[in-house]
N, C-alpha and C positions, 0 to 999 in steps of 0.2 A: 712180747717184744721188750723185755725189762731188761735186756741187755745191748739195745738200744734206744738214741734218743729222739726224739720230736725236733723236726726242724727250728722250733721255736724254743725247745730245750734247751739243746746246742748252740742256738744262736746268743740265748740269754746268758750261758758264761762266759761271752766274752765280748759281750755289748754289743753285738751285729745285729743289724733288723734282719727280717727275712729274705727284702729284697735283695740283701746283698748276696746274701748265701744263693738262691738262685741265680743271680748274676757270674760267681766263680763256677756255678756248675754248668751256666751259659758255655764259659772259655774252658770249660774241664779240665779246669783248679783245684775241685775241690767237687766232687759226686757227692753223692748219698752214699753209704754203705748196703743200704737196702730203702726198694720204692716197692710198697704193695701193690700188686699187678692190677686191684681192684680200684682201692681209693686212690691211687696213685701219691699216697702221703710218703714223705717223705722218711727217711731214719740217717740217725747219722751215730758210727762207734765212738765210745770217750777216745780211744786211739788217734783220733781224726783231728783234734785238738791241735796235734805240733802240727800238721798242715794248715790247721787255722791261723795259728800264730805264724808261720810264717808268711801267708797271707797279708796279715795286720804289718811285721816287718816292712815288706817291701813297698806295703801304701806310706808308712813312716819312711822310708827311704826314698822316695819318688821314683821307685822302680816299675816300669809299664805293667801290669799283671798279664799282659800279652804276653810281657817278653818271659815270666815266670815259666807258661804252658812252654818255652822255649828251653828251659833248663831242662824241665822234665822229659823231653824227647831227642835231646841232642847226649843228655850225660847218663850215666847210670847211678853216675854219685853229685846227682843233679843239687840235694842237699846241699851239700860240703860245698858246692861250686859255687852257688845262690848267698852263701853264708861267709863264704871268701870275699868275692864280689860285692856284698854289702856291707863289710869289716871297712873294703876300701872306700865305699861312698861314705861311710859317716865318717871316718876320718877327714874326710875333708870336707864334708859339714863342720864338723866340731874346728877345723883350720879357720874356716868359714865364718864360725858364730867368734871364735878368738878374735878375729880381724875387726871385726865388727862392733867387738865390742871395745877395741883398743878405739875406733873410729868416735866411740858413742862418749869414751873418756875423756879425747880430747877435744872433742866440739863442746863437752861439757866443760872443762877447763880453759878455754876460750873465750866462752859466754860469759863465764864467773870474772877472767879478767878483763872484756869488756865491759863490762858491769861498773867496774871501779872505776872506767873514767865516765861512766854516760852522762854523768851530770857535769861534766867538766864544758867551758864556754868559753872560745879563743882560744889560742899555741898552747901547750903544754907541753911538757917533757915526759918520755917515758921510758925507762928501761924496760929492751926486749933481748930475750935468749936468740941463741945463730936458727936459724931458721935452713928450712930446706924447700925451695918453689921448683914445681916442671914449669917450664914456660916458653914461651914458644913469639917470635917478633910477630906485631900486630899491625898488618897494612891497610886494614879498612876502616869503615868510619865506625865511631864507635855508638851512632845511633842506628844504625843498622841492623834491627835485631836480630833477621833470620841469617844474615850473616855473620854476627856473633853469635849466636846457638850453633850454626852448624862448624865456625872453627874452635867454639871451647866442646860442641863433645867430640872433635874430632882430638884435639886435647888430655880429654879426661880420658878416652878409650885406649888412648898411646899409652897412657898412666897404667891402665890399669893390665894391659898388655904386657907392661914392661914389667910389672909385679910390683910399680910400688902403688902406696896407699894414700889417693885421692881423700885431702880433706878440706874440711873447713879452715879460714877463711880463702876465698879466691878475690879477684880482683883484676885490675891493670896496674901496671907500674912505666915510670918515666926513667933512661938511665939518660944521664949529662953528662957527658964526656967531652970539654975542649969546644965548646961549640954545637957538636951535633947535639942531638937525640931522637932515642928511637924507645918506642913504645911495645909493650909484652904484654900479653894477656899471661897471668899465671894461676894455679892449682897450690898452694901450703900441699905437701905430703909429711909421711911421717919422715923420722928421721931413718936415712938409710946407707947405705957402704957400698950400691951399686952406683955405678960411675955413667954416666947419660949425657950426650952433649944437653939435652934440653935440662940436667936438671945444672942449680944456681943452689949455690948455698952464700945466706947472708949472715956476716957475722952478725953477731951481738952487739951492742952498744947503744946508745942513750940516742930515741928520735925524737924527732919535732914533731909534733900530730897535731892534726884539729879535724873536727868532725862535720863534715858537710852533707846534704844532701845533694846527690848526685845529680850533677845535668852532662848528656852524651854531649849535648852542642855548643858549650861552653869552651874558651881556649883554656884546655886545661894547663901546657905552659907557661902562658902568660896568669895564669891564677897562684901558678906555684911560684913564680917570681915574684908577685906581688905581695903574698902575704908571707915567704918567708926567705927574700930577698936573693940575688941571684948569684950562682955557684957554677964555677966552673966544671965541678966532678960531684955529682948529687945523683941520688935514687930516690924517688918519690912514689911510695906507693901507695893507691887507692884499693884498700881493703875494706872489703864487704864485713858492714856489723848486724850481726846478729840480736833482732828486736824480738821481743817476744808478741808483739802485734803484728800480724803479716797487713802489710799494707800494699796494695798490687801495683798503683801507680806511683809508688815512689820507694826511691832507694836510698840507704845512709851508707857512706863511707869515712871510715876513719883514714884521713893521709898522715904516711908516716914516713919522714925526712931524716935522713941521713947523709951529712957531707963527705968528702972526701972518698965515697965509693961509688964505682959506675958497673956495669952489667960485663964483664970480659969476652972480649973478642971471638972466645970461641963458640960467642953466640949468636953472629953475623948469620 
C-alpha cells in the first residue's frame, strides 16, 4: 500500500483529526480511495488532497459541507462552480472585515477625543467636525427600557438596512425651535452621500458641553435651560461617553449645545 496513505497520514498534512475525515466520508465528501475488505482501514491517494483543501475552504468560508455534496451532484464542473461561489463569499467578507474595521477606527478615534475632555468639570467649549445622525422622533418615556431597546434596534436595523454604518456615539438629542421641542433618539453613522429622511447632518462649529451622569427621570429641558440658559433655536445633545470601566447601573453623557440650530422639518 505505499502508494497510499493511512487515514491518520493523510489527515496529519493538513492538520485534520481523524474524526473529521470520517465525518466528510459520513456526507460523501471525501471517501477513502481504498478500505481493506478485512481490517476495514482506511487509505487515502496523495491526489485526494485538492478535495481536502477544498474541504478546509468552505469550512473558512461558512459554506454548509452539505451544501458541498450539492455541488458535486447537481454540476459536472462542480469544482469551478464551488470556487466561483466562494470568490463571491469572501469578497464580501473581506467588504465585511473593511467595514468593520473603518467602524473599530472611529470608535477608536472617538474615545481618544473624549479622552481629552474627561477630566474637564462644568461648561466647556469644544470644537466638533459636521457630523452625520440616523435619527428617528422619540415619543416615549425615556426610563423605559424595553421600550427604548426595542425602538433603538428598531433604529439601528433601518441603518443597517439602508447600507449605512451604525457607530459610535449614540444618544438622544433635544431640537428647540420657537417654542416647541421634540426629542430624537439617534445612531453617529459614518459619513455618507446617500440621502435618507431619517438621516441629519450637523454642521460643525464650536458646543457647549458638560458631562453628566445620566438620569431617564430628570426634566431634561428644564436642566438644559438651567445650566446653559434658554434659546429660542438650540440642539442639545446627550451623547453617550465611552468609559473604559463598564459600570452596569450608571451611564455618562457628554451634552453638547449648539445655538441657532434646530432638527428640519423634514423630520416631523
Amino acid at each position: 500500500m505505499k502508494e497510499y496513505l493511512t487515514i491518520g497520514e493523510f489527515a496529519k498534512l493538513r492538520g485534520v483529526n481523524i474524526n473529521s475525515m470520517l465525518y466528510y466520508e459520513r456526507l460523501g465528501i471525501l471517501c477513502p480511495a481504498y478500505t481493506d475488505p478485512k481490517t476495514k482501514y482506511r487509505y487515502y491517494a496523495p491526489e485526494q488532497l485538492s478535495a481536502l483543501d477544498i474541504i478546509l475552504l468552505c469550512i473558512n468560508l461558512d459554506i454548509p459541507l452539505k451544501e458541498l455534496k450539492q455541488y458535486q451532484n447537481e454540476n459536472t464542473y462542480w469544482q469551478k462552480k464551488m470556487l466561483e461561489d466562494g470568490k463571491r463569499i469572501a469578497e464580501r467578507k473581506i467588504q465585511k472585515m473593511k467595514s468593520d474595521l473603518r467602524k473599530i477606527e472611529w470608535a477608536l478615534n472617538c474615545r481618544d477625543e473624549q479622552n481629552r475632555y474627561a477630566e474637564y468639570d462644568g461648561i466647556y467649549r469644544r470644537e466638533i467636525s459636521a457630523r452625520f445622525f440616523i435619527a428617528d422622533e422619540y415619543f416615549g418615556e425615556l426610563a423605559n427600557i424595553t421600550q427604548f431597546g426595542r425602538i433603538s434596534t428598531e433604529l439601528f436595523d433601518y441603518a443597517e438596512g439602508k447600507g449605512f454604518s451604525a457607530v459610535l456615539p449614540s444618544g438622544f438629542m433635544f431640537s428647540f425651535d420657537r417654542g416647541s421641542v421634540r426629542r430624537f433618539l439617534f445612531y453617529e453613522v459614518m459619513p455618507t452621500d446617500i440621502r435618507d429622511e431619517k438621516i441629519i447632518e450637523l454642521p460643525s462649529g464650536e458646543y457647549s458641553c458638560l458631562q453628566i451622569e445620566f438620569e431617564p427621570r430628570m426634566n431634561h429641558i428644564e436642566f438644559i435651560n438651567g445650566q446653559f440658559g434658554a434659546s429660542d433655536k438650540r440642539l442639545a445633545i446627550f451623547s453617550n461617553l465611552i468609559r473604559d470601566e463598564l459600570q452596569i447601573n450608571r451611564r455618562y453623557n457628554e451634552i453638547q449645545v449648539i445655538d441657532g440650530y434646530a432638527v428640519p422639518d423634514r423630520h416631523l
